[in-house]
mmCIF file of the N, C-alpha and C atoms, coordinates in Angstrom:
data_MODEL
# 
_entry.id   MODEL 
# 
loop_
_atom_site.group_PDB 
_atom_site.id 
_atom_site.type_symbol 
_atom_site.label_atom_id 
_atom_site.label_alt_id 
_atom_site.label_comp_id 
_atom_site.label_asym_id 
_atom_site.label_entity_id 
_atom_site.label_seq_id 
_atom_site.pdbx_PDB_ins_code 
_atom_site.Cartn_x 
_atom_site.Cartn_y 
_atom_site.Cartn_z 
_atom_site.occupancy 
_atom_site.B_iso_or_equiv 
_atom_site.pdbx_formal_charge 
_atom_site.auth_seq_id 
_atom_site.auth_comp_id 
_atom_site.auth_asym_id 
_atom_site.auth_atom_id 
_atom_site.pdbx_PDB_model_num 
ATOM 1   N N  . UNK A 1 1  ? -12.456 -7.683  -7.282  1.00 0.00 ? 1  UNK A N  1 
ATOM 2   C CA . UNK A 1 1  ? -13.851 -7.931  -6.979  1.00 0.00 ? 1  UNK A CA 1 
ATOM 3   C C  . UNK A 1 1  ? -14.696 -7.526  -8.168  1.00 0.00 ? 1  UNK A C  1 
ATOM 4   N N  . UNK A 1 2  ? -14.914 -8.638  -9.082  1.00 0.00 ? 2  UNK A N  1 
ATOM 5   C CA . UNK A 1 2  ? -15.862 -8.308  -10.008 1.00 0.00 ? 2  UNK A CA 1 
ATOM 6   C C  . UNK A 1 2  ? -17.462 -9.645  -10.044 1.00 0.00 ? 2  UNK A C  1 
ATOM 7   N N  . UNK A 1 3  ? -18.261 -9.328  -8.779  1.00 0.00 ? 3  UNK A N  1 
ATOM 8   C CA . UNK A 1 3  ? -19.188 -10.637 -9.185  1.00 0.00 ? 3  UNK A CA 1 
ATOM 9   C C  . UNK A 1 3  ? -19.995 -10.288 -10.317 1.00 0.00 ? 3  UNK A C  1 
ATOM 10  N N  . UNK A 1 4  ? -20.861 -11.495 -10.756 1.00 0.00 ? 4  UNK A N  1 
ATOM 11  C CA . UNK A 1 4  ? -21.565 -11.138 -11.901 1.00 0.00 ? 4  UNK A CA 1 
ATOM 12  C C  . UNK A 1 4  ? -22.534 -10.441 -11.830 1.00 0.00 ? 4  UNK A C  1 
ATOM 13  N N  . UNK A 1 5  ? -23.039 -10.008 -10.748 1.00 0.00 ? 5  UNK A N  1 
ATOM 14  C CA . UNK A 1 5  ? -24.366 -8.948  -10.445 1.00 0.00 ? 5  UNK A CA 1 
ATOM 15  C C  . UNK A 1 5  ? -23.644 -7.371  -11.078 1.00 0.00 ? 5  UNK A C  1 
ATOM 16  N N  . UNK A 1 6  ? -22.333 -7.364  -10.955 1.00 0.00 ? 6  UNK A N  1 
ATOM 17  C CA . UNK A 1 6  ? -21.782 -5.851  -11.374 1.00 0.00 ? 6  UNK A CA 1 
ATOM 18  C C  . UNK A 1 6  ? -21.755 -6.533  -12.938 1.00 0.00 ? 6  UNK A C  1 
ATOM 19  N N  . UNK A 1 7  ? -21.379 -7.310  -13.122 1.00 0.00 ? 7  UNK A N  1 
ATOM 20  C CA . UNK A 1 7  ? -21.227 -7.600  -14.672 1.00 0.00 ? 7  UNK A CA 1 
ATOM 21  C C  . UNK A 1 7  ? -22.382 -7.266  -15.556 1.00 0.00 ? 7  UNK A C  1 
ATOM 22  N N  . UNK A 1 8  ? -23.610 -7.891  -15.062 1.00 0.00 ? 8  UNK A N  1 
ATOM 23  C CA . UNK A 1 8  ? -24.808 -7.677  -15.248 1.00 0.00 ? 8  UNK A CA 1 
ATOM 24  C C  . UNK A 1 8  ? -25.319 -6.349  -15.468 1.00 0.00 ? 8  UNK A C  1 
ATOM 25  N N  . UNK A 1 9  ? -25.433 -5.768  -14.275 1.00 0.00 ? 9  UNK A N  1 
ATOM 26  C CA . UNK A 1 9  ? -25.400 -4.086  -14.234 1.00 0.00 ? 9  UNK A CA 1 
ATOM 27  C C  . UNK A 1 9  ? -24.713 -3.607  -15.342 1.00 0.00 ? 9  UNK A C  1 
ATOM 28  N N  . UNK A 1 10 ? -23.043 -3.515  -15.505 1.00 0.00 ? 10 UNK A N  1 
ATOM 29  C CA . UNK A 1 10 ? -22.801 -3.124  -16.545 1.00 0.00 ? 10 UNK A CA 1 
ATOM 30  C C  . UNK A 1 10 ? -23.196 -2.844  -17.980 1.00 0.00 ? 10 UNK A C  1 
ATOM 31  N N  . UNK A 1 11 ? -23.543 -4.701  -18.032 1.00 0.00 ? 11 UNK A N  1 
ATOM 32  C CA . UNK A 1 11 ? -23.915 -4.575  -19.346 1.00 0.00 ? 11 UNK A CA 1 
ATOM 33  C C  . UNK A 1 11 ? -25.337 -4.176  -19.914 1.00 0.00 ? 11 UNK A C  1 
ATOM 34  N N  . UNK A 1 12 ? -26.127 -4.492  -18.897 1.00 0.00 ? 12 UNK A N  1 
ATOM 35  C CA . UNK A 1 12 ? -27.585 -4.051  -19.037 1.00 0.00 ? 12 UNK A CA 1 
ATOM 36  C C  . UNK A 1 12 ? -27.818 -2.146  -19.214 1.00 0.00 ? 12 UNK A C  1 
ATOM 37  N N  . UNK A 1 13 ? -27.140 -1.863  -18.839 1.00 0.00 ? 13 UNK A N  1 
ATOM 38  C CA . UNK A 1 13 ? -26.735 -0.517  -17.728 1.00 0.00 ? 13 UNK A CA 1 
ATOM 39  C C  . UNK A 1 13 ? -28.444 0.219   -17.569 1.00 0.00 ? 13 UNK A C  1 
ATOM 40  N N  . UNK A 1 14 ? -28.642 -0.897  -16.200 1.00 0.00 ? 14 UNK A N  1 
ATOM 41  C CA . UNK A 1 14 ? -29.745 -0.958  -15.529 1.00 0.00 ? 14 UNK A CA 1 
ATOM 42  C C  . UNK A 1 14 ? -29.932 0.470   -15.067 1.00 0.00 ? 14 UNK A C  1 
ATOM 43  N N  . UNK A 1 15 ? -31.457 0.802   -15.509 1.00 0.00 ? 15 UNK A N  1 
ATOM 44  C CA . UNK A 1 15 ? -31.890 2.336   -15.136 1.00 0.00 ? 15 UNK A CA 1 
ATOM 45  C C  . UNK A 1 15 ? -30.971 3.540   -15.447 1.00 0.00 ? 15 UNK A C  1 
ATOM 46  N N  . UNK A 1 16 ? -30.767 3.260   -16.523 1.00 0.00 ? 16 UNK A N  1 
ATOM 47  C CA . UNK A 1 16 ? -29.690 4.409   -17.303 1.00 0.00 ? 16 UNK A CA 1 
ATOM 48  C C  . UNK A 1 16 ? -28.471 4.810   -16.650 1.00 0.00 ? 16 UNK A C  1 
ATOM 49  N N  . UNK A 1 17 ? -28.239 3.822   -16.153 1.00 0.00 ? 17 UNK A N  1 
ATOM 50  C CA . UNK A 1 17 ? -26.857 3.996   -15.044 1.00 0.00 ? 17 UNK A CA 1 
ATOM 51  C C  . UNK A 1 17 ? -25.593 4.431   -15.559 1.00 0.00 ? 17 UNK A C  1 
ATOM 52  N N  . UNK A 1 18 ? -25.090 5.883   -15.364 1.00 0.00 ? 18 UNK A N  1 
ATOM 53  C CA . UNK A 1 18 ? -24.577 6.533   -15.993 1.00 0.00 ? 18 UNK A CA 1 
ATOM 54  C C  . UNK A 1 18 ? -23.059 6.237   -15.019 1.00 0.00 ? 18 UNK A C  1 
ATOM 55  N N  . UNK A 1 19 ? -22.952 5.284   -13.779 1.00 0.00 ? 19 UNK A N  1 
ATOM 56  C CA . UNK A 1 19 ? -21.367 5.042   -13.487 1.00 0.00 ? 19 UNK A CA 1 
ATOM 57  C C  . UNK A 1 19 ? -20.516 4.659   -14.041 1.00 0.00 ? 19 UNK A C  1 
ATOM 58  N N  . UNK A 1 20 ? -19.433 4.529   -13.575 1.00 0.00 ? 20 UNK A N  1 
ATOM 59  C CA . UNK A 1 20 ? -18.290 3.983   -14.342 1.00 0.00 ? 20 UNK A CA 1 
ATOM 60  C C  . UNK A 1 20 ? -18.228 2.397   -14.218 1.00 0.00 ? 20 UNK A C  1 
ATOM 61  N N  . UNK A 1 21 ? -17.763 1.739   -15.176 1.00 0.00 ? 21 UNK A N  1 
ATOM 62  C CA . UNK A 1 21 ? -17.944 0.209   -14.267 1.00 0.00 ? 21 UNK A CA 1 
ATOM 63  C C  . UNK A 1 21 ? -17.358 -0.069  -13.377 1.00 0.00 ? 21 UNK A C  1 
ATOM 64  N N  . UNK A 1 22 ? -16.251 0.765   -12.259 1.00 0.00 ? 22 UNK A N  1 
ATOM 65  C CA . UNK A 1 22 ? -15.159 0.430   -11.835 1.00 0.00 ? 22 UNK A CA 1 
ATOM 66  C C  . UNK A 1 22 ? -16.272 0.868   -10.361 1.00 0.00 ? 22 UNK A C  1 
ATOM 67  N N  . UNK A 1 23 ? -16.942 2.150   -10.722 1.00 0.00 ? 23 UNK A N  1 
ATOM 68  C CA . UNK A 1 23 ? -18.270 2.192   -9.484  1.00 0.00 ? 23 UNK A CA 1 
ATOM 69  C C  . UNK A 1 23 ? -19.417 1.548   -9.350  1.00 0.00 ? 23 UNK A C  1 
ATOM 70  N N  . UNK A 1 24 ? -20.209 0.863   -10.852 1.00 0.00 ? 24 UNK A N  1 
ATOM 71  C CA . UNK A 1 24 ? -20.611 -0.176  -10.187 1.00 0.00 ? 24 UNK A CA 1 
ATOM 72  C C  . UNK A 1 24 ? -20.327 -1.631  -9.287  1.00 0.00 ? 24 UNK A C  1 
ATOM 73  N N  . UNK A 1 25 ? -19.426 -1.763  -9.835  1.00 0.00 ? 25 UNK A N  1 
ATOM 74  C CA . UNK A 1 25 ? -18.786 -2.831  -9.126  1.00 0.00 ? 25 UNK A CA 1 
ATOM 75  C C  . UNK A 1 25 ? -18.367 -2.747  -7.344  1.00 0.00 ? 25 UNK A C  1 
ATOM 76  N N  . UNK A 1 26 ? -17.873 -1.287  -7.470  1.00 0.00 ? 26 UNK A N  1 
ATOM 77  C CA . UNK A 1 26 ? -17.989 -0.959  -5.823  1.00 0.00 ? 26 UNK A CA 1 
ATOM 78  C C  . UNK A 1 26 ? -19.099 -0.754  -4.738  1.00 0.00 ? 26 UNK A C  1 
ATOM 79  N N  . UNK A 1 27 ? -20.438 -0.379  -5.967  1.00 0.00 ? 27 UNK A N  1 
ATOM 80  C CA . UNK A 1 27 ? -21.606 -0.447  -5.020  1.00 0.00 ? 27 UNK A CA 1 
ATOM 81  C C  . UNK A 1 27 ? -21.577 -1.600  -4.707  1.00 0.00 ? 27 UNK A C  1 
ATOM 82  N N  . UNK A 1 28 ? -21.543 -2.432  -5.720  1.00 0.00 ? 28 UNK A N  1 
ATOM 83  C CA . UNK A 1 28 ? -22.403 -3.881  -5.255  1.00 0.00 ? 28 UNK A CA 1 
ATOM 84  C C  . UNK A 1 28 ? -20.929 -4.424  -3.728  1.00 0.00 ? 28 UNK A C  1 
ATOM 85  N N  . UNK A 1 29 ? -20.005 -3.811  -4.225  1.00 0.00 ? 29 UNK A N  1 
ATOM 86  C CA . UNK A 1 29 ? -18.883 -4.681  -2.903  1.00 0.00 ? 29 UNK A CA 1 
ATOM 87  C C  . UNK A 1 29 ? -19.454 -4.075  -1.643  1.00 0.00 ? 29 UNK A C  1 
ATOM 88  N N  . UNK A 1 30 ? -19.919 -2.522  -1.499  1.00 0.00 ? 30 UNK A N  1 
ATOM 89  C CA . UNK A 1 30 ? -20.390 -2.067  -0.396  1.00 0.00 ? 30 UNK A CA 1 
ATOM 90  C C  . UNK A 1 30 ? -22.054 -2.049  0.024   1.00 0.00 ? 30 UNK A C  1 
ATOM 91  N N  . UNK A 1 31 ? -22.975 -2.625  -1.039  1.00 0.00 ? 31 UNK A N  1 
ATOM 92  C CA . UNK A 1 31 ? -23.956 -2.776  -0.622  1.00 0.00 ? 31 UNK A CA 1 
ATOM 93  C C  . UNK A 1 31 ? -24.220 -3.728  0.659   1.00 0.00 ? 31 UNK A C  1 
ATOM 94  N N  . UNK A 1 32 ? -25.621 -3.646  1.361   1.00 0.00 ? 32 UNK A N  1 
ATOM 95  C CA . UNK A 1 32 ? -26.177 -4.119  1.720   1.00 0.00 ? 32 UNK A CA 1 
ATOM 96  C C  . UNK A 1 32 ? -26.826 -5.402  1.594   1.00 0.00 ? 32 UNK A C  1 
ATOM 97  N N  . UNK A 1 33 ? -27.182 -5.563  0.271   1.00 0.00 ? 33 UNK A N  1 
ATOM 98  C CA . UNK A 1 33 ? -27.840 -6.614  0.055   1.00 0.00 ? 33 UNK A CA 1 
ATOM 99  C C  . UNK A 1 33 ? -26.543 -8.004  -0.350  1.00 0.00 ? 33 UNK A C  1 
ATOM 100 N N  . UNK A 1 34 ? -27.020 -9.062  -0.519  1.00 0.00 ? 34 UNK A N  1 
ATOM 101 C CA . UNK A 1 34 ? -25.976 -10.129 -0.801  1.00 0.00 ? 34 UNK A CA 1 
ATOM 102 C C  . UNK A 1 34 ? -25.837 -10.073 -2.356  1.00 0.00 ? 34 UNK A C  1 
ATOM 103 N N  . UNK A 1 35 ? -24.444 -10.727 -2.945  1.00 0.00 ? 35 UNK A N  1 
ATOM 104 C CA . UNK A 1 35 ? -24.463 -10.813 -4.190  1.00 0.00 ? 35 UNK A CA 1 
ATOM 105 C C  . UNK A 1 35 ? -23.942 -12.314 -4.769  1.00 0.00 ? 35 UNK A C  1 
ATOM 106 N N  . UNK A 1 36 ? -23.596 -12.573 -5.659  1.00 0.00 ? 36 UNK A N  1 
ATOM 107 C CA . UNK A 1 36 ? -23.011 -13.920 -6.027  1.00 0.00 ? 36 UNK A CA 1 
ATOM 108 C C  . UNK A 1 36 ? -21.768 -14.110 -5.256  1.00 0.00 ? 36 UNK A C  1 
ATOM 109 N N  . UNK A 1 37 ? -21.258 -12.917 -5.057  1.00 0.00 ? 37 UNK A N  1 
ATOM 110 C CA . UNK A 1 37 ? -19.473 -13.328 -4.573  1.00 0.00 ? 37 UNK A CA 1 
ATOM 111 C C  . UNK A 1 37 ? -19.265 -14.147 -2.901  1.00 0.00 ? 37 UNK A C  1 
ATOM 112 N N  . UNK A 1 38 ? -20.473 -13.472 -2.685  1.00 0.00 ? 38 UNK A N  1 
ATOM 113 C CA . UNK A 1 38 ? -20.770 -14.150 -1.009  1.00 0.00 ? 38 UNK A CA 1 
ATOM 114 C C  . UNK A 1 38 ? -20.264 -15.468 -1.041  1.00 0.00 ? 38 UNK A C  1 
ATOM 115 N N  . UNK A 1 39 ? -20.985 -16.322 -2.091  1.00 0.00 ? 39 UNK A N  1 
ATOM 116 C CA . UNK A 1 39 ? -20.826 -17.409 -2.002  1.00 0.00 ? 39 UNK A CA 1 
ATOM 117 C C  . UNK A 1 39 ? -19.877 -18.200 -2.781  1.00 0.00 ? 39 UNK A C  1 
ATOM 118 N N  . UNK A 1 40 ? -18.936 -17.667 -3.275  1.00 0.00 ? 40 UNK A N  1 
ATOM 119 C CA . UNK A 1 40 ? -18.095 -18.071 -3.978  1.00 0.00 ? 40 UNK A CA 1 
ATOM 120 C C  . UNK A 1 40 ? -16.552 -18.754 -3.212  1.00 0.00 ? 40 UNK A C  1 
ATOM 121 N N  . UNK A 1 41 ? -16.173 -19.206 -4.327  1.00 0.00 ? 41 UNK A N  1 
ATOM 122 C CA . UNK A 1 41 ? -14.620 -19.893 -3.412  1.00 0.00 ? 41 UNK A CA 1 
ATOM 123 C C  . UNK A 1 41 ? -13.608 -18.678 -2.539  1.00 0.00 ? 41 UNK A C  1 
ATOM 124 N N  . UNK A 1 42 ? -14.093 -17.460 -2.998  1.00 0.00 ? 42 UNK A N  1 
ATOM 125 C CA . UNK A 1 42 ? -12.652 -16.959 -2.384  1.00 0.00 ? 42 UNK A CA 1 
ATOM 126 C C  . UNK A 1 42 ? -13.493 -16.106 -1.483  1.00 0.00 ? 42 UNK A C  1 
ATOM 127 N N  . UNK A 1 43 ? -13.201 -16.714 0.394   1.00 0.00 ? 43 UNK A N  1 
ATOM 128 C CA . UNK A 1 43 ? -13.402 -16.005 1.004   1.00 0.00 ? 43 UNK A CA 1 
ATOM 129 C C  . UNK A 1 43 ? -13.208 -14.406 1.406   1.00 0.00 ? 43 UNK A C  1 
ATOM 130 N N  . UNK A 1 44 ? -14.424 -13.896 1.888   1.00 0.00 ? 44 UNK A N  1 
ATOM 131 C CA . UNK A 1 44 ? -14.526 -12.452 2.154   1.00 0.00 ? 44 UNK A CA 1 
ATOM 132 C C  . UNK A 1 44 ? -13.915 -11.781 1.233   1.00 0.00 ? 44 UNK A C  1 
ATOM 133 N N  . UNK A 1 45 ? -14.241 -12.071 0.131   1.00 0.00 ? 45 UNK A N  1 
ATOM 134 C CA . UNK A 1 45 ? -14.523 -11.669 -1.559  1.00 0.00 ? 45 UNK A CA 1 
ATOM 135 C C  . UNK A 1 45 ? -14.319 -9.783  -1.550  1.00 0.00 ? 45 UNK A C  1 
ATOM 136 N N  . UNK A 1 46 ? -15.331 -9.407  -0.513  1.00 0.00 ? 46 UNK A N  1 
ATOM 137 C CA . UNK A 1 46 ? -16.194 -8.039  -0.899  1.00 0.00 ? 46 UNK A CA 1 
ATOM 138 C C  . UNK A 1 46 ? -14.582 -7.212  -0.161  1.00 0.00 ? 46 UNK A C  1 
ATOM 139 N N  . UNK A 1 47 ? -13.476 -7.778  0.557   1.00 0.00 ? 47 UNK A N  1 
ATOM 140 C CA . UNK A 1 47 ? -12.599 -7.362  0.989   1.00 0.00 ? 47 UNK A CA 1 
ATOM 141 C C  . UNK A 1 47 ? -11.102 -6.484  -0.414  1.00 0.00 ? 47 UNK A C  1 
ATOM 142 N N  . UNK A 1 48 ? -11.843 -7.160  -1.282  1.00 0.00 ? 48 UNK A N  1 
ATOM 143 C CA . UNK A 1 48 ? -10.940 -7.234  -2.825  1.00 0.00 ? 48 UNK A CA 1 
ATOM 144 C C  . UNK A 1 48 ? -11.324 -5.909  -3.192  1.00 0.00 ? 48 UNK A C  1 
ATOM 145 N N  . UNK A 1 49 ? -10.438 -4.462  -3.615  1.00 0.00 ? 49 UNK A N  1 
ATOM 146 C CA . UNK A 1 49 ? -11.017 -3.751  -4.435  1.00 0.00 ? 49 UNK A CA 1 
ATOM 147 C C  . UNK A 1 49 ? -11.542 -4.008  -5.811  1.00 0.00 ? 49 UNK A C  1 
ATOM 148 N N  . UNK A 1 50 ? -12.271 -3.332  -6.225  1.00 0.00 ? 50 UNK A N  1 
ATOM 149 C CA . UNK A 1 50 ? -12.882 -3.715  -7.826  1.00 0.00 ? 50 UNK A CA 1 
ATOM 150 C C  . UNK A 1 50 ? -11.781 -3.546  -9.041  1.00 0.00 ? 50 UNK A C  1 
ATOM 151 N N  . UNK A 1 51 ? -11.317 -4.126  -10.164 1.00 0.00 ? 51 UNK A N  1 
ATOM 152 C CA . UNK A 1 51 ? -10.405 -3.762  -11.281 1.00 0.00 ? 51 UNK A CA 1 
ATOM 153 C C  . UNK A 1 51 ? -10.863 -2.340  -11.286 1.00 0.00 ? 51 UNK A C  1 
ATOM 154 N N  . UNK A 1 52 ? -9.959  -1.819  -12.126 1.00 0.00 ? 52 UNK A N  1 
ATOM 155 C CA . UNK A 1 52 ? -9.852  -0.361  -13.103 1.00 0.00 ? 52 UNK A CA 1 
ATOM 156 C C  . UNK A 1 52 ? -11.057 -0.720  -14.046 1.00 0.00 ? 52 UNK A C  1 
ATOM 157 N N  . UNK A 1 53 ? -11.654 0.899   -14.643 1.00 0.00 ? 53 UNK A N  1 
ATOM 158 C CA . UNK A 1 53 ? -12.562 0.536   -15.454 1.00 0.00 ? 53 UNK A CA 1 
ATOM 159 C C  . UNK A 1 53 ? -11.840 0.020   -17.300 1.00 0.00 ? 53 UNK A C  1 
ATOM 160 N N  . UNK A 1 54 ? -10.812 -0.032  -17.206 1.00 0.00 ? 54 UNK A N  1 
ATOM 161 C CA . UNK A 1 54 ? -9.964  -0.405  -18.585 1.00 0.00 ? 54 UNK A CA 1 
ATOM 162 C C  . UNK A 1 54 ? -10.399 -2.239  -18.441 1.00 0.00 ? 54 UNK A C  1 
ATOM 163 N N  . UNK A 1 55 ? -9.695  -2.488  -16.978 1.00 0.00 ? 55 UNK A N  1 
ATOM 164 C CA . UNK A 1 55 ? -9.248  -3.932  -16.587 1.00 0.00 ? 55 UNK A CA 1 
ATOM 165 C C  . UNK A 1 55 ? -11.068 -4.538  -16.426 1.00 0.00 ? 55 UNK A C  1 
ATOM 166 N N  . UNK A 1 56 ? -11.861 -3.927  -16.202 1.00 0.00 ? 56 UNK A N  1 
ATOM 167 C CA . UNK A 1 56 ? -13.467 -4.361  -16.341 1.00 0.00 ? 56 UNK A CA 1 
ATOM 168 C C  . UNK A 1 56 ? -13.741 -4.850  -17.351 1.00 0.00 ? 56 UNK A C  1 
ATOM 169 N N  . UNK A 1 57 ? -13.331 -3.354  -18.659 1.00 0.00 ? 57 UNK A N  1 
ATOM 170 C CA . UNK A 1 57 ? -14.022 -3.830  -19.696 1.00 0.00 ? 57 UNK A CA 1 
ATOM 171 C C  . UNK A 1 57 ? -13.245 -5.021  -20.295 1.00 0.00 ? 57 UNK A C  1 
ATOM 172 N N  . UNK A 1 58 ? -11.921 -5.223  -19.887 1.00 0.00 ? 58 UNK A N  1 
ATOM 173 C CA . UNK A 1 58 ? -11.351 -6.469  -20.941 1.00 0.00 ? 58 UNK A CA 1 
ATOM 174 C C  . UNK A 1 58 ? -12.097 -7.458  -20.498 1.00 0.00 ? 58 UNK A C  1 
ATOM 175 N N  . UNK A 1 59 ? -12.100 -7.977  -19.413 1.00 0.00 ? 59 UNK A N  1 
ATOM 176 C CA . UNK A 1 59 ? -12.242 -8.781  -18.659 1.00 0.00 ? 59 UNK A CA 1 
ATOM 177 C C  . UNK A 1 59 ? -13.835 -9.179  -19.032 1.00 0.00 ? 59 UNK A C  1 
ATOM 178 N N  . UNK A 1 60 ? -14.556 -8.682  -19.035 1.00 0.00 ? 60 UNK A N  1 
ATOM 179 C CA . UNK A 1 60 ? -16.206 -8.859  -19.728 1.00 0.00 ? 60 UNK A CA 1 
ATOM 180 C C  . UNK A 1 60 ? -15.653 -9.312  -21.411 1.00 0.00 ? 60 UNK A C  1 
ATOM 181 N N  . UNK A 1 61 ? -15.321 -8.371  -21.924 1.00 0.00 ? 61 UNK A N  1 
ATOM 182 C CA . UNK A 1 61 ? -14.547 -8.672  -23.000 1.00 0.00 ? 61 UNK A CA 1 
ATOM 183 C C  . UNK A 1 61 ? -14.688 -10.274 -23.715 1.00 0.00 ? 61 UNK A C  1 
ATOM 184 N N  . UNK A 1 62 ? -13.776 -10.552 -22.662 1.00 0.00 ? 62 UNK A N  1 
ATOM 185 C CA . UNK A 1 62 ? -12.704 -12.097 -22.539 1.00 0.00 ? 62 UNK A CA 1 
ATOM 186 C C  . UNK A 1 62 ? -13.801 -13.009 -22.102 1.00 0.00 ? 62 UNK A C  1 
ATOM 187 N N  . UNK A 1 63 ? -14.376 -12.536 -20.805 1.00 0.00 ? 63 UNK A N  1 
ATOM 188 C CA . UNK A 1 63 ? -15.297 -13.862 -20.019 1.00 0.00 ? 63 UNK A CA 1 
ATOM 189 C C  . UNK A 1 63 ? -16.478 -14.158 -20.493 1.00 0.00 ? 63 UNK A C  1 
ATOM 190 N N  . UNK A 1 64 ? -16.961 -12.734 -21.318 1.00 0.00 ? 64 UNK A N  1 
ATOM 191 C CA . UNK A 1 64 ? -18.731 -12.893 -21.694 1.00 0.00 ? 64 UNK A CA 1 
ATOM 192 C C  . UNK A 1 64 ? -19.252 -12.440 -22.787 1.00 0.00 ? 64 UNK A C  1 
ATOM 193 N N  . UNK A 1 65 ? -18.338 -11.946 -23.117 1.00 0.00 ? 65 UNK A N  1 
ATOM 194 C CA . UNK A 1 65 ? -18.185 -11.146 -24.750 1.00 0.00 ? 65 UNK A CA 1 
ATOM 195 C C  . UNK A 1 65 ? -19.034 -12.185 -25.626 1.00 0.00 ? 65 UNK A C  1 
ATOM 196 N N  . UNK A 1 66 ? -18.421 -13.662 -26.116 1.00 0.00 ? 66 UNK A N  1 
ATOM 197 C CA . UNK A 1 66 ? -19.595 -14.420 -27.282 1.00 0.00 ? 66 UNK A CA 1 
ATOM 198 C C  . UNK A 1 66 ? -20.931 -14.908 -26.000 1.00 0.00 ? 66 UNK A C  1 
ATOM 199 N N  . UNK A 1 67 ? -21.462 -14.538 -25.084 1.00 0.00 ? 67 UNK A N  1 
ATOM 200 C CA . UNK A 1 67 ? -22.573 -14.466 -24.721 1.00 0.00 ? 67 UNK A CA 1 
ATOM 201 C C  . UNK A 1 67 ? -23.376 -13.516 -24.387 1.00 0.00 ? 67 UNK A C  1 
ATOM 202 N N  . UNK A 1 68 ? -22.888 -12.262 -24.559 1.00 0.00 ? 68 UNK A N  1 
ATOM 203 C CA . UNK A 1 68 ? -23.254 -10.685 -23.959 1.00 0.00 ? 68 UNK A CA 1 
ATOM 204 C C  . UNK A 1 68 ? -24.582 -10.598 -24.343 1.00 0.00 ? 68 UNK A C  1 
ATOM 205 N N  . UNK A 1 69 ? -25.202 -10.829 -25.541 1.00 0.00 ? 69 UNK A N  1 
ATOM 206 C CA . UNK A 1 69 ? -26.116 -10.770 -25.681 1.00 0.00 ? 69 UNK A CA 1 
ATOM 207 C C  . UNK A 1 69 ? -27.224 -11.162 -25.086 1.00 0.00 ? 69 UNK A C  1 
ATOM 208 N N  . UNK A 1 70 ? -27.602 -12.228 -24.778 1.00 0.00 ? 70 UNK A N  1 
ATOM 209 C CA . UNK A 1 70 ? -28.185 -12.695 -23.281 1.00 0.00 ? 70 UNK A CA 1 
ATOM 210 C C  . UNK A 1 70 ? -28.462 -11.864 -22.125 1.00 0.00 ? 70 UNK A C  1 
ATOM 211 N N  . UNK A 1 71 ? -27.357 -10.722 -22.113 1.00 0.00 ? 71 UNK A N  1 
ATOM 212 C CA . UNK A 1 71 ? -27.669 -10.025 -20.657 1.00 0.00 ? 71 UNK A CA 1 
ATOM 213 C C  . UNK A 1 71 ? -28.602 -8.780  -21.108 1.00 0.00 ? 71 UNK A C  1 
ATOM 214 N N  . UNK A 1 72 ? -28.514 -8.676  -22.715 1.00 0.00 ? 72 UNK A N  1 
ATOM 215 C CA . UNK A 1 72 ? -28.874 -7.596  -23.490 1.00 0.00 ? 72 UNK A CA 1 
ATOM 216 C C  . UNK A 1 72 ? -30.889 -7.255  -22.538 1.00 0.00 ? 72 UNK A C  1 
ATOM 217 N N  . UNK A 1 73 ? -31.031 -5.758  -22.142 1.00 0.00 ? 73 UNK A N  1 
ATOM 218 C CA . UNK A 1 73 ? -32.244 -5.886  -21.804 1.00 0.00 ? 73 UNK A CA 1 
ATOM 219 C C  . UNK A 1 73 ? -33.240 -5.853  -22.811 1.00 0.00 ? 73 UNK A C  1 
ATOM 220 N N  . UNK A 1 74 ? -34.451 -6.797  -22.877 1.00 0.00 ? 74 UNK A N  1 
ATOM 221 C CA . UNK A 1 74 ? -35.679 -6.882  -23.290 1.00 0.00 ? 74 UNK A CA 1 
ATOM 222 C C  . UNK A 1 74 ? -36.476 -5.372  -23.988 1.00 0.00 ? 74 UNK A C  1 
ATOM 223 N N  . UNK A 1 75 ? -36.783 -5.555  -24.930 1.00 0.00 ? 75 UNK A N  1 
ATOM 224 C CA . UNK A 1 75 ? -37.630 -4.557  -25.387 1.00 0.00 ? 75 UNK A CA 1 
ATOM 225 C C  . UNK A 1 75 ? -39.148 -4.785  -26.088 1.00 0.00 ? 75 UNK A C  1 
# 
């Protein structure tokens, strides 16, 4: 379970968010609010534990790495 709202978080690391990525990713599976994965192909998504924080960072790495910048926050 990695949707892109934890990806996001990560990389922004929204409000000085000092978790691990392996715990953001678990808020967003146990939040409240909805996220991208809701709606995605693989049903009841939020049922998936989150990767390791090693297996996070490749994985951003690999998927978003030549666009990361984009998520970069505004100054």
């Amino acid at each position: 379970f990695l949707p892109i709202d934890a990806v996001e978080a990560i990389i922004c690391k929204k409000d000085q968010d000092t978790r691990t990525p392996a715990d953001v990713a678990e808020g967003v599976r146990e939040g409240y609010g909805g996220c991208c994965s809701d709606h995605g192909p693989v049903r009841n998504a939020r049922e998936f534990d989150p990767p390791s924080d090693d297996e996070i960072k490749a994985i951003i790495d690999r998927r978003f790495g030549p666009i990361a910048g984009i998520f970069k926050p505004r100054s």
